[in-house]
Backbone as a printed PyTorch tensor [residue, N CA C, xyz], in Angstrom:
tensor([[[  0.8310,  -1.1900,   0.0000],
         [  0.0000,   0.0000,   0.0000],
         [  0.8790,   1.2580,   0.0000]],

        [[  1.9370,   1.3720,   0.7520],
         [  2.7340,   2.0310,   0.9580],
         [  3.1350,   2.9980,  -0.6490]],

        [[  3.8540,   1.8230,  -1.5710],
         [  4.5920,   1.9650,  -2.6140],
         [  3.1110,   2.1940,  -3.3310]],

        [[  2.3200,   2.3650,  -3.2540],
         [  1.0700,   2.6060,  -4.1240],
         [  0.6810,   4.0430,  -4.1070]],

        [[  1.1200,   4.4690,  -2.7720],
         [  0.8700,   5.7190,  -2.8490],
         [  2.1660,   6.5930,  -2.9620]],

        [[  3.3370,   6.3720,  -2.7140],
         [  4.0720,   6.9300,  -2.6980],
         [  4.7150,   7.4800,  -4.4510]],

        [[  4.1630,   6.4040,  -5.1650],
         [  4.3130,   7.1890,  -6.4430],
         [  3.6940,   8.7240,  -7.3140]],

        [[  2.4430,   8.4520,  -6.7250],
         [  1.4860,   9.5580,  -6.9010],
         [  1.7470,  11.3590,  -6.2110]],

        [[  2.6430,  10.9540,  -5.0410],
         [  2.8520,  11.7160,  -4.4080],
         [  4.3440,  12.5090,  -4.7350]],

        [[  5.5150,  11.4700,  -4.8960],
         [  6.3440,  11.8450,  -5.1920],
         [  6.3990,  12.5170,  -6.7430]],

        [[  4.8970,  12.1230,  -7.6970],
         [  5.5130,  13.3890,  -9.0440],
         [  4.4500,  14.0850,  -8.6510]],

        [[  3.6930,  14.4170,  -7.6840],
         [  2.9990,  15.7500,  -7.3600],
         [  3.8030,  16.6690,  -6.5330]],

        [[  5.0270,  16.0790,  -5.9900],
         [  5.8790,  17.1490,  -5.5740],
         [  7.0230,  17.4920,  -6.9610]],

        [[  7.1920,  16.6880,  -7.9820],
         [  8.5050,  17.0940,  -9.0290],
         [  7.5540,  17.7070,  -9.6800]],

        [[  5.8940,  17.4970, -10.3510],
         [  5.3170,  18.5360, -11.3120],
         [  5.0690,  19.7360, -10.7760]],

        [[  5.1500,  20.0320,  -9.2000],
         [  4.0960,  21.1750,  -8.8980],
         [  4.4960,  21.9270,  -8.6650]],

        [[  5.8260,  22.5140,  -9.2190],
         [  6.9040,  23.9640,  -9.5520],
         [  7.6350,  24.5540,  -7.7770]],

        [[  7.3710,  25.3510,  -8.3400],
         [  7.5320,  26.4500,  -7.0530],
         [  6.3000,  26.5760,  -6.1580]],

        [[  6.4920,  26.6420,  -4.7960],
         [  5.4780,  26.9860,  -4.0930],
         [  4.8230,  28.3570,  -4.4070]],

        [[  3.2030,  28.4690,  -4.2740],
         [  2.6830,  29.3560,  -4.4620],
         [  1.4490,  29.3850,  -4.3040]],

        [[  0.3350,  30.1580,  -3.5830],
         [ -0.7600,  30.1660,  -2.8560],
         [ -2.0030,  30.2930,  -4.6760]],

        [[ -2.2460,  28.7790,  -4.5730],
         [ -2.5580,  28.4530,  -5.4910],
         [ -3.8850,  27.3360,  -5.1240]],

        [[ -4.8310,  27.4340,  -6.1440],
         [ -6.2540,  26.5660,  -6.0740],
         [ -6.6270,  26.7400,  -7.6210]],

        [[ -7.7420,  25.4150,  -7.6350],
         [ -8.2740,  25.8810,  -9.2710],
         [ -8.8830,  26.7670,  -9.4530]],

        [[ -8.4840,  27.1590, -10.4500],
         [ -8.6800,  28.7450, -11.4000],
         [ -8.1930,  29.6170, -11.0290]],

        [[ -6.6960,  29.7440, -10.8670],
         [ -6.0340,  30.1500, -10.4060],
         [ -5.0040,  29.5710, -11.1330]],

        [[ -4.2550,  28.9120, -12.4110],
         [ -3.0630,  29.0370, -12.8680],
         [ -3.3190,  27.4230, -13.0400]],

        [[ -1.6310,  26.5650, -12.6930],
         [ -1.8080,  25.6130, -12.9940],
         [ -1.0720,  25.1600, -11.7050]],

        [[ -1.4880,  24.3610, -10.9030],
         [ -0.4990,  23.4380, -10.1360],
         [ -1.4270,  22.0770,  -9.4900]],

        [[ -0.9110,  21.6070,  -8.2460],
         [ -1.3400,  20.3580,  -7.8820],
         [ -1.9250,  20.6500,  -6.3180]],

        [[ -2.8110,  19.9600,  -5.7520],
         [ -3.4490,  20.1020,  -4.3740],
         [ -3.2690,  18.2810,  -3.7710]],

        [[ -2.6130,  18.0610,  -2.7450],
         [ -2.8740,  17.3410,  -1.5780],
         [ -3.4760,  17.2670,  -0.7500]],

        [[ -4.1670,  16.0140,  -0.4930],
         [ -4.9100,  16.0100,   1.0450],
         [ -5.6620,  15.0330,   1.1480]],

        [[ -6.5860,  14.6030,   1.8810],
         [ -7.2880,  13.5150,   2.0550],
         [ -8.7870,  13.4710,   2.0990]],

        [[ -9.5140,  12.5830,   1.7800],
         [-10.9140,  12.6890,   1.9490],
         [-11.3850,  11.7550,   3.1300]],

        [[-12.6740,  12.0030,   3.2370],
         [-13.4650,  10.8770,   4.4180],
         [-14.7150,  10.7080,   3.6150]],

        [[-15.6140,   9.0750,   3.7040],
         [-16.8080,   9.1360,   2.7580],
         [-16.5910,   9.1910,   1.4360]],

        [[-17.3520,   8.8610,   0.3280],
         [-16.9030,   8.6070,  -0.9380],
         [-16.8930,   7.3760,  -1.1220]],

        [[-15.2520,   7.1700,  -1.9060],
         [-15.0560,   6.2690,  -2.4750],
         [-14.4390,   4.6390,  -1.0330]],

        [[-13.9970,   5.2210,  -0.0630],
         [-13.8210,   4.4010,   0.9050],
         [-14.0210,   5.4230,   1.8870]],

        [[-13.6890,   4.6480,   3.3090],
         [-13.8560,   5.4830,   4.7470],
         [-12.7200,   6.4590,   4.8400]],

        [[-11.7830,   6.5400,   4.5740],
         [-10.9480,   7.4550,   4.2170],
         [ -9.6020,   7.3200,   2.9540]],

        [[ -9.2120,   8.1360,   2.2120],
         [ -8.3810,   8.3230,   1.2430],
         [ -7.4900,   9.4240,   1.4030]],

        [[ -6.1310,   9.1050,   0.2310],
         [ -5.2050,   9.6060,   0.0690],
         [ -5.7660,  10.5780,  -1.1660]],

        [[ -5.7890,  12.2070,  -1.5530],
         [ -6.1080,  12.5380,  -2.6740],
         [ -5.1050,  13.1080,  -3.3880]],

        [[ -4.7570,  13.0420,  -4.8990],
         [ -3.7910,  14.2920,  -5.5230],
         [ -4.6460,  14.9290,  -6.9760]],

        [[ -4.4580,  16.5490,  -7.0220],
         [ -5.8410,  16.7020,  -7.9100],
         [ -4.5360,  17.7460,  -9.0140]],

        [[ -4.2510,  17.5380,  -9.8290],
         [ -3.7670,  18.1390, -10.5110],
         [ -4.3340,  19.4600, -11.4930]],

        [[ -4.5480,  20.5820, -11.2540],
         [ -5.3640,  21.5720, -12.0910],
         [ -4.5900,  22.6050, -13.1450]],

        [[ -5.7810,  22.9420, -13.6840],
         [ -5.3440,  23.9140, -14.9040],
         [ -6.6050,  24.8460, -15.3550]],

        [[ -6.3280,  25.5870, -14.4270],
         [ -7.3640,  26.5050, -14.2850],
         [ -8.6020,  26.2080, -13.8160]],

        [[-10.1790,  26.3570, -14.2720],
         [-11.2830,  25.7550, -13.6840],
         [-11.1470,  24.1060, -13.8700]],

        [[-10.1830,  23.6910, -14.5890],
         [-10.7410,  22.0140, -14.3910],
         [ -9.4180,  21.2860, -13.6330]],

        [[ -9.4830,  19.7110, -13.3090],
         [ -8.9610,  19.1250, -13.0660],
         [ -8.9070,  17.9400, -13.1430]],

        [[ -7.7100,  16.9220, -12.8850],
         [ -8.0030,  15.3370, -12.2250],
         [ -7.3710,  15.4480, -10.9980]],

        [[ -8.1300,  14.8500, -10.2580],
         [ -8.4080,  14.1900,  -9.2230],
         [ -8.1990,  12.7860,  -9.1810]],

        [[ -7.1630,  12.1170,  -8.4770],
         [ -7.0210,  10.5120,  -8.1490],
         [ -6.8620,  10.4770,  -6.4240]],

        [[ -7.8100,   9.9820,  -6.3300],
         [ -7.6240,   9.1150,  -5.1810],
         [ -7.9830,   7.7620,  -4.8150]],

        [[ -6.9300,   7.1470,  -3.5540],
         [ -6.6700,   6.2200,  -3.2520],
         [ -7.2430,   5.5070,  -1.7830]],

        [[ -7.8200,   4.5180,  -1.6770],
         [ -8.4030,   4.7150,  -0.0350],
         [ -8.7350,   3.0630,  -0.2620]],

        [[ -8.9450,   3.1110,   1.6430],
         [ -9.9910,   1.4220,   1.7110],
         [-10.9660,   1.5760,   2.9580]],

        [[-12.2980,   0.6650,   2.6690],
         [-12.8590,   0.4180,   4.0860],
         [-12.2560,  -0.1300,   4.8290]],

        [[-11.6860,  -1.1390,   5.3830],
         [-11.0110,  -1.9110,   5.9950],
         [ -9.8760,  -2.2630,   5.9790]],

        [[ -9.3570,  -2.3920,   5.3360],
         [ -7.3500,  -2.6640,   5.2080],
         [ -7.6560,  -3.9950,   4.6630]],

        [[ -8.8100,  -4.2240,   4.4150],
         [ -8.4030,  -5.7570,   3.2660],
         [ -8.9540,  -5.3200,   1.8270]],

        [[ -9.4120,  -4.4010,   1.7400],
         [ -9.2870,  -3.8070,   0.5990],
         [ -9.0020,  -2.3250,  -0.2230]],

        [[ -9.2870,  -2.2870,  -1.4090],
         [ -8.3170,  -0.9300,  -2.2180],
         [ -9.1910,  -0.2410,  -3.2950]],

        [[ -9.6170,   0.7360,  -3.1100],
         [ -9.7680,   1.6470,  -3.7630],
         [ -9.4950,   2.2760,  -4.6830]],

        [[ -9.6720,   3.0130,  -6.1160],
         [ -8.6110,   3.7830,  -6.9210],
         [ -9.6470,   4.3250,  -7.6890]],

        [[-10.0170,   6.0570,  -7.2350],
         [-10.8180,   6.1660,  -8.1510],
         [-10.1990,   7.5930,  -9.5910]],

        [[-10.6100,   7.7850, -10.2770],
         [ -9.6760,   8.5420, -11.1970],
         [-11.1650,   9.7000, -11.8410]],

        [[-11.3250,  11.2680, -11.5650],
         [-12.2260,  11.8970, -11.3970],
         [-11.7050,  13.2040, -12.1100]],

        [[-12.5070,  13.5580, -13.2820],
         [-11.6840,  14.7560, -14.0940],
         [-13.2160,  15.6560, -13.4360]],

        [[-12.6790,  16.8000, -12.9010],
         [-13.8010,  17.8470, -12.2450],
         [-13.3240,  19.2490, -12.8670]],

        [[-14.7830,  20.0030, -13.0780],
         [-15.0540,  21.3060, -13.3190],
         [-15.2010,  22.5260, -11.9250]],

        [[-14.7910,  23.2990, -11.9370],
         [-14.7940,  24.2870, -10.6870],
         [-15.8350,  25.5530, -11.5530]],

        [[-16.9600,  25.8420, -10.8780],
         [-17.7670,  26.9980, -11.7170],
         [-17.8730,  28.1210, -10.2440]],

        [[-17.6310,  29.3130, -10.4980],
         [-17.4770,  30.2670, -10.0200],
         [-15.8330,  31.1370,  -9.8840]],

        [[-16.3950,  31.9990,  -9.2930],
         [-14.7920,  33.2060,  -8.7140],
         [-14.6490,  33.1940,  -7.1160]],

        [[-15.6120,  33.0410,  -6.3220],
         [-15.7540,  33.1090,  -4.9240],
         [-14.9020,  32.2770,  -4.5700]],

        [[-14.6990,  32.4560,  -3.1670],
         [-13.9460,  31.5100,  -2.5310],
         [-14.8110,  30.1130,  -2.1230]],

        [[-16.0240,  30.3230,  -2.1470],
         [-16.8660,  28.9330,  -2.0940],
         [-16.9240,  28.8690,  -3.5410]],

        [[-16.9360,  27.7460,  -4.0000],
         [-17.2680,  27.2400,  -5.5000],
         [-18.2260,  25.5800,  -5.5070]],

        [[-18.7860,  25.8000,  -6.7190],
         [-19.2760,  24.5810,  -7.0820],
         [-18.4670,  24.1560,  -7.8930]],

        [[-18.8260,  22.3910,  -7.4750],
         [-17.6220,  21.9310,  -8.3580],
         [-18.4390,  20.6720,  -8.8820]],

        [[-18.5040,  19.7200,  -9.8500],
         [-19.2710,  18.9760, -10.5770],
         [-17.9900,  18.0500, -11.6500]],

        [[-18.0500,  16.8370, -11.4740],
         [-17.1550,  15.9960, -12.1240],
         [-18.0010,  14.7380, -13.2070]],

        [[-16.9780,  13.8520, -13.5110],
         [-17.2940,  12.4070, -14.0780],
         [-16.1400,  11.2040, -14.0210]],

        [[-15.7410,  10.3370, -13.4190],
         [-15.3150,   9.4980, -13.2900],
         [-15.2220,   7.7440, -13.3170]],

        [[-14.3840,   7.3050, -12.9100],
         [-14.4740,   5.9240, -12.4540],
         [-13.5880,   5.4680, -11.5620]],

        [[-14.5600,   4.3480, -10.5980],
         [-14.0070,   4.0270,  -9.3180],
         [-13.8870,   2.5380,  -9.4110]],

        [[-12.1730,   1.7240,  -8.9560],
         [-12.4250,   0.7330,  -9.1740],
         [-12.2320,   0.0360,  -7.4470]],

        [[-12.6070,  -1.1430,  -7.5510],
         [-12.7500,  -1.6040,  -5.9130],
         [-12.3940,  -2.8870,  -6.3080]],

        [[-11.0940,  -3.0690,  -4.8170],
         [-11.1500,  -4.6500,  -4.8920],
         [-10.7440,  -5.0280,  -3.4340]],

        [[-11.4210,  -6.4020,  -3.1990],
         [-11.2660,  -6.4240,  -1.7400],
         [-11.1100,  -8.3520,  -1.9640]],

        [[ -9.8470,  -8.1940,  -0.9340],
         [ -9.6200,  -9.9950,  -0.4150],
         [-10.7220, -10.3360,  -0.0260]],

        [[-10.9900, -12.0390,  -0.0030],
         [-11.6270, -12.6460,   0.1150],
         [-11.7550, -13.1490,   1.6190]],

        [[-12.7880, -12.6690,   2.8320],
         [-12.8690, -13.0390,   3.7980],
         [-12.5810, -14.3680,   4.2550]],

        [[-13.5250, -15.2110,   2.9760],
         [-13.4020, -17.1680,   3.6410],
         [-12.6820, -17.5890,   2.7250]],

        [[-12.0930, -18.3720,   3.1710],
         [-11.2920, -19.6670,   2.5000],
         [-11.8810, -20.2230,   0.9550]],

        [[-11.1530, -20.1430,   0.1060],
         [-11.0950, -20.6780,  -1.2240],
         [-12.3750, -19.9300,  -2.0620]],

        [[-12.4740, -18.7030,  -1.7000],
         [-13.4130, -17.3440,  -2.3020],
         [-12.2650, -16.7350,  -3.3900]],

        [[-12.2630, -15.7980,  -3.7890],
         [-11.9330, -15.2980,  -5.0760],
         [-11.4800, -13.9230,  -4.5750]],

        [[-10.6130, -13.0150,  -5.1910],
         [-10.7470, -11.6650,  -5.0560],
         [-11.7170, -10.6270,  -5.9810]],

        [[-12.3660, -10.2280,  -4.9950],
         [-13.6550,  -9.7970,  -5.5920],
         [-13.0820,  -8.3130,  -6.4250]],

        [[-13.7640,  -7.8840,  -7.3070],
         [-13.6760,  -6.3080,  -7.8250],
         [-14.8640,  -5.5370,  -8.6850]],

        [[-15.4080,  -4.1390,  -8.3080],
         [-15.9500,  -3.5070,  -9.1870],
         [-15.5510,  -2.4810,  -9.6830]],

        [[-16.4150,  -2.2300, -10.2420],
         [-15.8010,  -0.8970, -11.5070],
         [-17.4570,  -0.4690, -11.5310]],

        [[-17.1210,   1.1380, -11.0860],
         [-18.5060,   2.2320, -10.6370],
         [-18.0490,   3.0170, -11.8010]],

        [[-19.1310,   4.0520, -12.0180],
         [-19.0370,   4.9690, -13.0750],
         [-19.3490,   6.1290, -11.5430]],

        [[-19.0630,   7.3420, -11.2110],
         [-19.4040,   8.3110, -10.2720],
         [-19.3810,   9.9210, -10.9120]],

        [[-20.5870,  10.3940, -10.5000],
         [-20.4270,  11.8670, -11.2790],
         [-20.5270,  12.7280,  -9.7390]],

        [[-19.3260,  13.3710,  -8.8610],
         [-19.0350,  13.8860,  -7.5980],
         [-19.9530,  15.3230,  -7.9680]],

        [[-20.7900,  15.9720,  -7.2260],
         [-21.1030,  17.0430,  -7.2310],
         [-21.2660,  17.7050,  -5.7960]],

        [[-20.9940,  19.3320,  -5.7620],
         [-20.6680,  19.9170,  -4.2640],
         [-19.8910,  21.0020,  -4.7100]],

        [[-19.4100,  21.8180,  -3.4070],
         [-18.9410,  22.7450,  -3.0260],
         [-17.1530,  22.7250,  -2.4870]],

        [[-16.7940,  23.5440,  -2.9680],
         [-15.3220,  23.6330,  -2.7810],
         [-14.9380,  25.1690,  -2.3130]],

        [[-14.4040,  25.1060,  -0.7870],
         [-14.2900,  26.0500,  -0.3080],
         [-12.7420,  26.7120,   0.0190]],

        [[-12.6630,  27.6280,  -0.3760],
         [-10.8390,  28.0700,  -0.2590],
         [-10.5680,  28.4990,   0.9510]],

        [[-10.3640,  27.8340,   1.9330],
         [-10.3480,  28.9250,   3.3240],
         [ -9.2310,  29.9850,   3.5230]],

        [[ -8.1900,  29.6000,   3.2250],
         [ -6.8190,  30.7330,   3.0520],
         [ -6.5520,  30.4580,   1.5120]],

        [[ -5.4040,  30.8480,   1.3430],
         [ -4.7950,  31.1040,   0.0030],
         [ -4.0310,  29.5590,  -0.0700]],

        [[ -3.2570,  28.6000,   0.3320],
         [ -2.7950,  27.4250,  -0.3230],
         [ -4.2230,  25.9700,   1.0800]],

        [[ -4.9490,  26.4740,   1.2900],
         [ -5.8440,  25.4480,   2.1370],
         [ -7.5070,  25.7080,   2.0100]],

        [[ -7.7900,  24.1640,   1.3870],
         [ -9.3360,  24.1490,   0.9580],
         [-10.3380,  22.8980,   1.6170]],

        [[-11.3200,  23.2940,   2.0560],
         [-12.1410,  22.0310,   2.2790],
         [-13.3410,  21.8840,   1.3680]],

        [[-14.0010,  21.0510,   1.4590],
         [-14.9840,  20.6760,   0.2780],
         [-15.7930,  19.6220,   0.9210]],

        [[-17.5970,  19.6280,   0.5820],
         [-18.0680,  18.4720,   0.5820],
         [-18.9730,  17.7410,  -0.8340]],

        [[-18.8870,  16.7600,  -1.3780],
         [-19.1850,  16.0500,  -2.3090],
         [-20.0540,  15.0380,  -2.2850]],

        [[-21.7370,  15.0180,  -2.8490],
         [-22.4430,  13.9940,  -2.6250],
         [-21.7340,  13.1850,  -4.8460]],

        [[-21.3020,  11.8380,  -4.1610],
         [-20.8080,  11.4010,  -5.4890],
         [-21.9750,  10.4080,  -5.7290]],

        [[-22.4990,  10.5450,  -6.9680],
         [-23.7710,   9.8310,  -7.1080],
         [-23.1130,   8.4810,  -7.9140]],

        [[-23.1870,   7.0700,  -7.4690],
         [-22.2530,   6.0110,  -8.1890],
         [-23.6300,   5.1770,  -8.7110]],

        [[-22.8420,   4.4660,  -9.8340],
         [-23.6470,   3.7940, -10.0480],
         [-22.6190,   2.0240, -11.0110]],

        [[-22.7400,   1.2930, -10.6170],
         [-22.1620,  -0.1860, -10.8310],
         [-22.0880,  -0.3920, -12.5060]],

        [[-21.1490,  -0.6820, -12.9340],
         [-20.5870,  -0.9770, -14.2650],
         [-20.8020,  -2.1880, -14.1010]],

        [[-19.5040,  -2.9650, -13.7700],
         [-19.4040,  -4.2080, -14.0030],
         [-18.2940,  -4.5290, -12.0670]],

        [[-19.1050,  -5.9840, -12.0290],
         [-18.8260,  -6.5900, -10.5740],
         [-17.9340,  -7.7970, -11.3580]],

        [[-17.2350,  -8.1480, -10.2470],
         [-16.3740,  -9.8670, -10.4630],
         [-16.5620, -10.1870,  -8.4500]],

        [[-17.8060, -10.9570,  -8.1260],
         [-17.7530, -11.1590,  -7.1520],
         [-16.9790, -12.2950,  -6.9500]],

        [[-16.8700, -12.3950,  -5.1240],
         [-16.0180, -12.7660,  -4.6040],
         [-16.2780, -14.4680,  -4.4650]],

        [[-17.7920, -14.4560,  -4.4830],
         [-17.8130, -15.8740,  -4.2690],
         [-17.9070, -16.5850,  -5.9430]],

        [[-17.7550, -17.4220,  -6.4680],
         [-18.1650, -17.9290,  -7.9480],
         [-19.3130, -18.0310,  -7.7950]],

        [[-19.8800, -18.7190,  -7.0730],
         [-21.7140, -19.2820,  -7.0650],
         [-22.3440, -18.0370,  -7.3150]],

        [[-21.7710, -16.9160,  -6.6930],
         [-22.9420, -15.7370,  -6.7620],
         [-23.1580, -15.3510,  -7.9530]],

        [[-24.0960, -15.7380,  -8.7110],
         [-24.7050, -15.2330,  -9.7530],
         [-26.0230, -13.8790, -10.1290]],

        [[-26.1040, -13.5700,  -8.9850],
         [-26.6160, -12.5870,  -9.2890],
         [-26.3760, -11.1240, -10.0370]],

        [[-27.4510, -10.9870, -10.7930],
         [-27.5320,  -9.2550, -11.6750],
         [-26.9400,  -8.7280, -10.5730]],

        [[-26.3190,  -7.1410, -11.3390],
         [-25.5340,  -6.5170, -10.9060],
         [-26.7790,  -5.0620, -10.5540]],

        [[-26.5940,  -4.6980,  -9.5100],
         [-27.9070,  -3.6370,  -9.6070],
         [-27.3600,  -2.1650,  -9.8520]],

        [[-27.9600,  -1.7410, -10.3380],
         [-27.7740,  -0.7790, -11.1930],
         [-28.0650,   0.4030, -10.8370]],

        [[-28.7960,   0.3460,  -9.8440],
         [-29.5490,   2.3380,  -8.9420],
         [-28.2790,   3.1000,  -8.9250]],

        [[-28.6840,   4.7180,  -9.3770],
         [-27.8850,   5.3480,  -8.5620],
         [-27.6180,   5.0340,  -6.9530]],

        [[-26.2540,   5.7410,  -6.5280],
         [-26.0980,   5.8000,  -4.7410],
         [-25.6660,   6.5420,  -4.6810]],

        [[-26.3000,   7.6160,  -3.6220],
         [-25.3720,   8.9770,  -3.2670],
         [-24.3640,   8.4110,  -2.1830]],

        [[-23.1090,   8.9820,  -2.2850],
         [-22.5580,   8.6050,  -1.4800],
         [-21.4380,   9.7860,  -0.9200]],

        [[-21.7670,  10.4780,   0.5280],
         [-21.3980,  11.9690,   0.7610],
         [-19.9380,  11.6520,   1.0210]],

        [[-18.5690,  12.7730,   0.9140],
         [-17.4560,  12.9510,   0.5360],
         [-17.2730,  14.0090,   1.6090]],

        [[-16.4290,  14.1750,   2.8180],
         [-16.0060,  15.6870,   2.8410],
         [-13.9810,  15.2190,   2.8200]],

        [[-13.5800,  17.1190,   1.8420],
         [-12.2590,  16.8880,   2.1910],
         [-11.5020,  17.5920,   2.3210]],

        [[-10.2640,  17.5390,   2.8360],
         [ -9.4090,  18.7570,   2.7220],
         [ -7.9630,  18.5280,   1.7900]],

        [[ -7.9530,  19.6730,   1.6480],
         [ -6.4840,  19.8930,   0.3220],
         [ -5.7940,  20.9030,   0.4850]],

        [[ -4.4250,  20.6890,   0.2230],
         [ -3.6430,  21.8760,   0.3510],
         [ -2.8570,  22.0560,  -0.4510]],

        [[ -2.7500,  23.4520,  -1.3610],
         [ -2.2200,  23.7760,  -2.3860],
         [ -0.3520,  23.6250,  -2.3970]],

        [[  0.2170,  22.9880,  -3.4640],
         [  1.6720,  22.7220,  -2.8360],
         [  2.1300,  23.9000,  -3.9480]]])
């Protein structure tokens, strides 16, 4: 897990220039920080921007037996220091197999994050995000389980913080 994140992190510190009190729409650089809710109970985030838009990857798990990775290109609409912000993505999930001679399970969500993004100083932002998901394609964990894959939207609420490097 370690080396999983440490790649992401180490070229968000070689791309993201010189320090400078920076957020989207505002030039071009990169934001760190973490989320809670979402895509797992908590995550690692790095959002790379260029002006009002961005990607966003983050990394997280419910439990430590499984992994998260979701990859989220987002729009920032306004000038204020509160902004709306509105994306489209995909989230993939995979989690070990609790019992004995089960499978490693994985899905793949389609998520469109929508919410508010707030600049509180000049390089530090918090934000909350209801991400509405909805199931692509499952590889469950047990073989027998044959069941359809259900298909409803799910809101699923996000808050996070980031800090401009």
């Amino acid at each position: 897990m370690i080396r999983t994140l440490a790649l992401p992190l180490l070229l968000c510190s070689v791309l993201s220039g010189p320090l400078s009190a920076q957020r989207p729409g505002a030039g071009d650089g990169v934001r760190l920080g973490f989320a809670l809710g979402g895509i797992s109970a908590v995550a690692l985030t790095v959002e790379w921007f260029r002006d009002a838009r961005s990607v966003d990857v983050s990394i997280g798990t419910w439990s430590f037996r499984d992994i998260s990775i979701s990859t989220t290109i987002r729009q920032y609409m306004g000038a204020a220091d509160v902004r709306g912000v509105v994306g489209a993505g995909l989230w993939l999930a995979s989690a070990r197999p609790a019992v004995a001679g089960e499978r490693t399970g994985f899905a793949l969500v389609a998520r469109v994050p929508v919410g508010l993004d707030w600049a509180v100083s000049g390089r530090h932002a918090t934000g909350v995000v209801i991400n509405v998901s909805r199931g692509l394609w499952v590889k469950r964990s047990d073989p027998d389980d044959t069941l359809p894959l259900n298909r409803r939207l799910v809101p699923l609420p996000e808050v996070y913080y980031r800090f401009s490097r």
